[in-house]
C-alpha positions in Angstrom: -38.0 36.6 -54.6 -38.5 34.3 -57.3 -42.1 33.2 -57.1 -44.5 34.8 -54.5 -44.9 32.9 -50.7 -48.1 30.7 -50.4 -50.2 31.4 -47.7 -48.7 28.4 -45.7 -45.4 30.3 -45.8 -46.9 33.4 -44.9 -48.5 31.6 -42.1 -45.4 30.5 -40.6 -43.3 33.7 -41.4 -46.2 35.6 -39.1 -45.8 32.8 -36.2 -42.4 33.8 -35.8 -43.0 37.3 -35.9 -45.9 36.9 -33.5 -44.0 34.8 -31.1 -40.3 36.1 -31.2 -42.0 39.5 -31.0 -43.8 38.2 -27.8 -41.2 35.6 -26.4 -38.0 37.9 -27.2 -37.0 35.4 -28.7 -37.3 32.6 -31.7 -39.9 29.5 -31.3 -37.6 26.0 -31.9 -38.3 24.5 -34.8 -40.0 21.4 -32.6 -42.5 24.8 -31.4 -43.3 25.5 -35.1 -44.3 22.1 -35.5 -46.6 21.8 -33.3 -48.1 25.6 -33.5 -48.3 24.7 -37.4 -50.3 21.1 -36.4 -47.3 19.1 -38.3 -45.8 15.7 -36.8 -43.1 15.7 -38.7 -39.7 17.8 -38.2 -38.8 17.3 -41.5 -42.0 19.3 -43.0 -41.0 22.2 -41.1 -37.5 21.7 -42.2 -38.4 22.2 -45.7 -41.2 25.0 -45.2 -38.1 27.2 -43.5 -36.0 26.7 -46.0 -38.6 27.8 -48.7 -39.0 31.0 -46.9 -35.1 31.2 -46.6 -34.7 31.1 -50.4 -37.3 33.5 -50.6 -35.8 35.8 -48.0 -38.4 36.0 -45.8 -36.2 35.0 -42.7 -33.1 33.6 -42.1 -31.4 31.3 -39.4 -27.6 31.3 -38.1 -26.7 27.5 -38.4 -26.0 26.2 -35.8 -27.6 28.3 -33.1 -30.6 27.7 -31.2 -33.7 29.6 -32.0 -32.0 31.8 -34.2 -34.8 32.2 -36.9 -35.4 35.9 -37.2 -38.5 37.4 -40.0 -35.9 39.6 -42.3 -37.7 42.6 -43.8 -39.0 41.3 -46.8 -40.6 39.2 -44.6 -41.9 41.9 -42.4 -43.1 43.5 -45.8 -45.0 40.3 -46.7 -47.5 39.2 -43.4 -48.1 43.5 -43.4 -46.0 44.5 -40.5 -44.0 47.4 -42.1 -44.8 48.8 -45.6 
């Protein structure tokens, strides 16, 4: 990682834990708006690929709900040390 995830990107990295964990599988990225309390699409666009560079999740493109916490990620919100 090149710089260390702010706690907004933590905050969304645990939300898809939490809900692909409890869902089986990945909110949509219209879910992670409105979980996060953002109205705009776009935001969340750019918060997911912040975490993507930091590789704290990744996405298959052009699949639906394919967000997936990688283990970095896991590492960061405390899931697995």
């Amino acid at each position: 990682m090149d710089r260390e995830p702010t706690f907004r990107q933590l905050e969304l990295v645990r939300l898809i834990y939490n809900y692909t964990k409890r869902n089986g599988y990945a909110p949509s990225r219209r879910e992670v708006a409105r979980m996060m309390g953002v109205a705009s699409l776009n935001a969340i666009t750019d918060m997911l690929n912040a975490i993507y560079k930091k590789g704290l999740a990744v996405s298959v493109p052009n699949r639906a709900r394919s967000l997936q916490v990688t283990e970095a990620g896991q590492r960061a919100i405390g899931v697995i040390v």
